[in-house]
C-alpha positions in Angstrom: 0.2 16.4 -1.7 2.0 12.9 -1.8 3.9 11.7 -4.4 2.3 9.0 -6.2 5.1 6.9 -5.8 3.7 6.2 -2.2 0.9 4.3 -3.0 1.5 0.6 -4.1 1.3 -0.4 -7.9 -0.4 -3.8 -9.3 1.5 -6.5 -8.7 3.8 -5.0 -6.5 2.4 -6.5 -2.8 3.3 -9.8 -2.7 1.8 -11.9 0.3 3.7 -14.5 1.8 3.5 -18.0 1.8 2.2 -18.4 5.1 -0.5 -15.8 4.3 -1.2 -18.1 1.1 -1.1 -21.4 2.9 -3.7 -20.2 5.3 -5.7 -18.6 2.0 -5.9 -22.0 0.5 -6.9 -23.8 3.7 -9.9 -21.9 3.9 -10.8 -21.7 0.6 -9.9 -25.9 0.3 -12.6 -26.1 3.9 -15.0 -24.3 1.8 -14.8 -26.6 -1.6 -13.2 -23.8 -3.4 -9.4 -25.0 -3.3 -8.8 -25.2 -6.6 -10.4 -21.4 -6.9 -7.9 -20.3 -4.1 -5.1 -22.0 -6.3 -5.6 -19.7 -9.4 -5.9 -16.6 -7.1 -2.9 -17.2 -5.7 -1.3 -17.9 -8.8 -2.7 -14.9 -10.7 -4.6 -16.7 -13.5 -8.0 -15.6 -14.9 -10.8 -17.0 -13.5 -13.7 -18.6 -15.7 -17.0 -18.3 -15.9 -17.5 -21.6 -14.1 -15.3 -20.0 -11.1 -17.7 -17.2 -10.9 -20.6 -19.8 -10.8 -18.8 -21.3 -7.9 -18.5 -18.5 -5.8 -21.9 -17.3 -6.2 -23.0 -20.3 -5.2 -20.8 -21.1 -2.1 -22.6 -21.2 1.7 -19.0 -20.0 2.9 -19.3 -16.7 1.7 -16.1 -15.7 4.4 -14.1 -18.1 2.1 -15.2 -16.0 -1.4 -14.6 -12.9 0.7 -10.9 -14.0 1.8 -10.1 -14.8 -1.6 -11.1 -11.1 -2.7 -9.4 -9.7 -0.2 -6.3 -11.4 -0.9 -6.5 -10.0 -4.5 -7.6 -6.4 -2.9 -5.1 -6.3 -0.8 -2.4 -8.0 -3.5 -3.6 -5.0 -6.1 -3.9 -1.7 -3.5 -2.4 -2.9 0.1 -4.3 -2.0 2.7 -5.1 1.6 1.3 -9.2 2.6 1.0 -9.7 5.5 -1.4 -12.5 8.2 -1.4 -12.7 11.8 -2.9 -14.4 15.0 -2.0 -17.4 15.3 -4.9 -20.8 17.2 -5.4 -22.9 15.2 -7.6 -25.5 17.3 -10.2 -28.7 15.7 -11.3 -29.7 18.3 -13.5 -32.9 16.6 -14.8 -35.5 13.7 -13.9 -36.8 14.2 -17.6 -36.6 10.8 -18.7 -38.4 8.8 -21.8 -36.8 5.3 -21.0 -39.4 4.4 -18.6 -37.2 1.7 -16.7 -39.3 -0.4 -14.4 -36.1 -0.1 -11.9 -36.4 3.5 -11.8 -38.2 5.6 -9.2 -36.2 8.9 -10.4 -37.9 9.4 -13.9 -40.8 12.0 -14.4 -42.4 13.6 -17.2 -42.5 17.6 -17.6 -45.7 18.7 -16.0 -45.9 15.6 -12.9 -45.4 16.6 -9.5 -41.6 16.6 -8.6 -40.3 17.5 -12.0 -37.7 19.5 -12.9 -35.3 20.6 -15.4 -32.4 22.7 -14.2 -31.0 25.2 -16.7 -27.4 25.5 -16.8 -27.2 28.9 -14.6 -29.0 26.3 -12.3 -26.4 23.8 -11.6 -23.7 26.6 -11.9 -25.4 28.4 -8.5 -24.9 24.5 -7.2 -21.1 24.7 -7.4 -21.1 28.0 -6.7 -22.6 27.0 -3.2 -20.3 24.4 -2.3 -16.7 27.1 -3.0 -16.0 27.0 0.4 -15.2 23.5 0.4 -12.5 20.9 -1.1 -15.2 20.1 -3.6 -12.3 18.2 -6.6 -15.0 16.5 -8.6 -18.5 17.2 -9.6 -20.4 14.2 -10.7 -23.3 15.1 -13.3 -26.0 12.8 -14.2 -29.5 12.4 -15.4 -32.7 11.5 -17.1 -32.6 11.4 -20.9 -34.7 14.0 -22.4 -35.0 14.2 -26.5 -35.7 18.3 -26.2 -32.6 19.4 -24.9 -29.9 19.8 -27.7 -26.1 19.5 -28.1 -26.2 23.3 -27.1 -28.0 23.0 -23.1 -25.4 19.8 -22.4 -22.2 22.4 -23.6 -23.3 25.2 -21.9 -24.2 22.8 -18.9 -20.4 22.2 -19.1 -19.2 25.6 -20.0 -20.9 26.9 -16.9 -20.3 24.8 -14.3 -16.6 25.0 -15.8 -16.5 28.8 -15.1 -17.7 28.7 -11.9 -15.3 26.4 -10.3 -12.6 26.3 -13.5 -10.1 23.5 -11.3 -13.1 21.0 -10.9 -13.3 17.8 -12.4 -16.5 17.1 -14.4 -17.4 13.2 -14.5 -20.5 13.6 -16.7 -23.0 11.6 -18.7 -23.4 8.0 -18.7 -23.0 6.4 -21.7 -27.2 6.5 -22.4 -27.3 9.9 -22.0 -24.3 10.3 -24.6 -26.5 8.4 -26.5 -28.9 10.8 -26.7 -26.9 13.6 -27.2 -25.6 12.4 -30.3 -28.6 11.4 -31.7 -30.6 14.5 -30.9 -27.4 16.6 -32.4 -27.6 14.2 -35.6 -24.1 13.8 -35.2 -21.3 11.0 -35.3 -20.6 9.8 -31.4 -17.0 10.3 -31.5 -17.0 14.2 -32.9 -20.3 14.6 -30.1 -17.9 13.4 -27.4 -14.4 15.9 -29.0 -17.0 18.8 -28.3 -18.5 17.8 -25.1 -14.7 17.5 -23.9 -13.7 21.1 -25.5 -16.6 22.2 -23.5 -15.0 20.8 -20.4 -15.9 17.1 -20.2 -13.1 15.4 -18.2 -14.2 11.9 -17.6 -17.6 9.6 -17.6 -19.4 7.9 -15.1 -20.3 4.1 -15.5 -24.4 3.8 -14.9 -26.6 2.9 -17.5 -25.6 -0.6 -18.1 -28.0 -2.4 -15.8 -27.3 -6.0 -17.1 -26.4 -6.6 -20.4 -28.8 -9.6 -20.8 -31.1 -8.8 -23.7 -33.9 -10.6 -21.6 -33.9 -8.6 -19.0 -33.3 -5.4 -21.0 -36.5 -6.6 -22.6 -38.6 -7.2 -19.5 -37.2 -4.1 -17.6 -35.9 -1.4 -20.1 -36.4 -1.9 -23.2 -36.3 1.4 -24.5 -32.7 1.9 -23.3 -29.8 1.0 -25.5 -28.5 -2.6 -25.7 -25.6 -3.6 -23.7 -23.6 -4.1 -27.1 -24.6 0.0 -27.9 -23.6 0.8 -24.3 -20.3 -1.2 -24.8 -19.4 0.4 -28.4 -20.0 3.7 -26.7 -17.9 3.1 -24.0 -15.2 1.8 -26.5 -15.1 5.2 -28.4 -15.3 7.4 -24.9 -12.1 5.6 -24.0 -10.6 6.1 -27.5 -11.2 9.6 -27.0 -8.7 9.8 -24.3 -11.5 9.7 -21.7 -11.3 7.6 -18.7 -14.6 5.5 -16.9 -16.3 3.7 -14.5 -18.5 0.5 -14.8 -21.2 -0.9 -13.0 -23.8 -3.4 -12.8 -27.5 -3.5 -11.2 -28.1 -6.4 -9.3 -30.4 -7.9 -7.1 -33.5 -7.8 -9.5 -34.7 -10.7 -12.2 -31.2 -11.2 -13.4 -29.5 -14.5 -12.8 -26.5 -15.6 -12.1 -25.2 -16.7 -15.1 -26.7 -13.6 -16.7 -24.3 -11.4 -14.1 -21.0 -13.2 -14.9 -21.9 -12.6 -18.8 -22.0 -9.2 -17.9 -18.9 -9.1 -15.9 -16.8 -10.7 -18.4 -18.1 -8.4 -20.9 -16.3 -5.4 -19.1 -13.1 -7.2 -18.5 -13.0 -8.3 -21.9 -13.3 -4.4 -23.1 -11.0 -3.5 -20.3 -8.1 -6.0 -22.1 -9.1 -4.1 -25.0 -8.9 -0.3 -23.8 -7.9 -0.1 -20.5 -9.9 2.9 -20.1 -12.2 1.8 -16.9 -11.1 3.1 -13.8 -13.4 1.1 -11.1 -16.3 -1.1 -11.0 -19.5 -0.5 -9.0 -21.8 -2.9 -8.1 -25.1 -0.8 -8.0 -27.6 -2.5 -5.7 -31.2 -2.6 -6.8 -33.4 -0.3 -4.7 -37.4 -1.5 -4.7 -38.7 1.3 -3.4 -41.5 3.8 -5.7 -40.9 1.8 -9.1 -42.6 -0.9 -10.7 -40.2 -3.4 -9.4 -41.5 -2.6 -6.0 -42.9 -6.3 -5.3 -39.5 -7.6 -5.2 -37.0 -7.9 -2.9 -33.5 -6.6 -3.6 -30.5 -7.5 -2.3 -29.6 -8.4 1.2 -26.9 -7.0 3.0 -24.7 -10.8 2.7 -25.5 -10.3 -1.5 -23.8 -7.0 -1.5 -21.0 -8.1 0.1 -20.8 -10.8 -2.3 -21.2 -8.8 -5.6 -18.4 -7.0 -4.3 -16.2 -9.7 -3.9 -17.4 -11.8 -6.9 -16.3 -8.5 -9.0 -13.4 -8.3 -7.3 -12.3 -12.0 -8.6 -14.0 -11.6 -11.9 -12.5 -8.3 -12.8 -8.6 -9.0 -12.6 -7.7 -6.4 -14.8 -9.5 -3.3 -13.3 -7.6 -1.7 -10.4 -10.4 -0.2 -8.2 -13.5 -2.0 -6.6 -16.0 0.6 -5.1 -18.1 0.6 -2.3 -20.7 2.8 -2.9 -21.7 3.6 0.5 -24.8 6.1 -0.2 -26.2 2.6 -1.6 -26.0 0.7 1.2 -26.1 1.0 5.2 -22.2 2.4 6.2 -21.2 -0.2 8.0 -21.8 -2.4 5.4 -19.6 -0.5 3.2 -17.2 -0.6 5.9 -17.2 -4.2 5.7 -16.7 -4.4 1.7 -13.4 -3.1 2.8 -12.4 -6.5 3.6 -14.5 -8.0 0.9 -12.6 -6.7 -2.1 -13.8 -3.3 -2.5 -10.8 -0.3 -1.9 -12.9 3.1 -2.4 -15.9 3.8 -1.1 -16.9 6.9 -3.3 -16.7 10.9 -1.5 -18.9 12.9 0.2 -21.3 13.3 -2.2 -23.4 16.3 -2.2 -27.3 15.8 -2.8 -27.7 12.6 -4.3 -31.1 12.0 -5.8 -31.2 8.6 -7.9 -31.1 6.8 -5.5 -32.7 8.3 -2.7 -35.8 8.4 -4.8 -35.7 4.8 -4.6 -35.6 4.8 -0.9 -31.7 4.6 0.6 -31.9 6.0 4.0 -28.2 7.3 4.1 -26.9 10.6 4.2 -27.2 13.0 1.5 -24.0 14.2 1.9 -21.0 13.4 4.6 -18.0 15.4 5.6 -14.7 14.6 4.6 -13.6 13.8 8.4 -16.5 11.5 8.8 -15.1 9.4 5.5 -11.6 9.7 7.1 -13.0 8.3 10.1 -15.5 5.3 8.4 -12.1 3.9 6.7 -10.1 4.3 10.1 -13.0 2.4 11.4 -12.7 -0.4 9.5 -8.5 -0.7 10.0 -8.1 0.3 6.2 -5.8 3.5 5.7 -7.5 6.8 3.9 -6.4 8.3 0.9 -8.2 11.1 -0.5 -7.6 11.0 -4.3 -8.6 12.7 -7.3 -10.7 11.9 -9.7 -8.1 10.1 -11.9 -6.8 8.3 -8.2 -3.9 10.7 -8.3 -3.4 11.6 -4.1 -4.2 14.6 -2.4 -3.6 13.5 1.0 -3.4 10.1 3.4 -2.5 9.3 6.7 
């Protein structure tokens, strides 16, 4: 192991002024000068910025601008962990129209594992550098406070060093309201059980329209925000996110986005932010599109700008095609997630790639696109890099 001292804290890269001359010629070629000029000079950019770049033709400009804060905030350094991720049920009574993952007990495909179940799970994987397991799933109003400890106690014992990023802020939810408890003493006993972190899905988009029109039985994005607010009082660290590529508009994105940063100057608990692209397939959103390869790239770069205040941008390559990941490397993003072990979510909804990769072939994607490789933990402290 490294000592953390080697990898580059905020603020601390500081390009030179040739590199920002050249910055602000492209971005001024583009019609997004003035833009450039705040980057450069660290100030927050406004709503009407974000506008902007969404709506810019020169989408290499917006992606030099990101890159030039990516590279300003973590070098050229490209993060990734070894992880197993746990969907321990596709139970689910929120009936989003997004989601091709949900079931009820009794349809085909349906499952509920117990927590012996997803203990055998990391049991299987022992013989690798597993650091993190990543636990999500459908909410389901039958299972008590007592399945999600156990679920915790036993995956705990069986691999007692691993990390446990668990439960997204709807399924906390849940939890508390089935246990009839307050949210903060639900979260002080999921974390004695061994809860070390969250994850950041469940948020969609904040707007109330589209909550309305897609998933309206899932909490508001004010609940999902107050949640998140007493996770990270807790002493818990988490992601965010944001699904995009659906009915949402522009201006309903940058809402969302400045409601995260706007927590973030409050808490400081959110670790990374992950655009999560909208997948059409085997849902009731399946007459639309999704996003193209050039929106992804640009989500990742518009959060990039957007989100001055959160250190990590991730590419979430079992989303999207690798070497389009690859390329968010140079479009803002600095992690591109681990190796991830049986991912269902989304492949239920139709992505193509891998279930799971090995650690070398990560090592070697990042190589591939001239970034350097750092295997962290979950917390970004370094295990290794070249």
């Amino acid at each position: 192991m490294i000592q953390a001292s080697a990898i580059p804290a905020e603020g601390t890269l500081t390009p030179s002024a040739f590199a920002d001359e050249r910055l602000l010629g492209t971005a001024s070629a583009a019609g997004l000068g003035e833009i450039a000029e705040r980057v450069i000079a660290r100030e927050r950019l406004s709503l009407d910025d974000g506008r902007r770049l969404y709506k810019s033709d020169a989408i290499h400009a917006v992606g030099a601008l990101a890159n030039h804060v990516r590279e300003r905030m973590n070098g050229d350094l490209a993060y990734f962990n070894v992880n197993q991720h746990i969907n321990y049920t596709n139970y689910c009574n929120k009936f989003c129209k997004f989601c091709s993952f949900d079931k009820l007990p009794g349809q085909e495909g349906a499952y509920l594992m117990t927590p012996e179940d997803a203990a055998a799970k990391i049991t299987a994987h022992l013989d690798e550098p597993v650091t993190e397991v990543h636990m999500v799933a459908g909410t389901w109003p039958q299972l008590g406070l007592d399945y999600y400890l156990d679920l915790l106690r036993q995956v705990k014992r069986a691999r007692p060093s691993i990390h446990i990023k668990a439960f997204t802020m709807v399924e906390l939810d849940q939890i508390r309201r089935v246990a009839k408890l307050p949210l903060d003493e639900t979260i002080e006993l999921l974390k004695q059980a061994g809860l070390n972190s969250c994850p950041g899905g469940g948020a969609e988009v904040f707007s109330e329209r589209v909550r309305a029109e897609g998933y309206p039985n899932k909490m508001s994005g004010a609940a999902w925000l107050e949640t998140t607010r007493a996770v990270h009082r807790a002493g818990l660290r988490s992601n965010c996110t944001m699904l995009h590529g659906h009915i949402e508009t522009v201006d309903e994105r940058l809402e969302h986005l400045d409601a995260l940063r706007l927590l973030q100057d409050e808490t400081g608990g959110f670790q990374a932010y992950i655009p999560l692209s909208f997948h059409p397939a085997n849902n009731e959103w399946s007459h639309l599109k999704g996003p193209s390869a050039l929106d992804e790239l640009r989500e990742i770069a518009v959060g990039r700008l957007m989100l001055d205040n959160i250190q990590h941008i991730k590419a979430y390559w079992i989303l999207m095609d690798v070497p389009i990941a690859q390329l968010c490397l140079s479009y803002g993003a600095d992690d591109v997630d681990g190796t991830v072990v049986e991912e269902k979510i989304y492949h239920d909804a139709g992505a193509t790639t891998p279930q799971a990769v090995q650690r070398e072939e990560l090592i070697d994607w990042i190589r591939d696109a001239g970034r350097v490789p750092v295997e962290r933990d979950t917390l970004y402290g370094v295990l290794w890099t070249d």
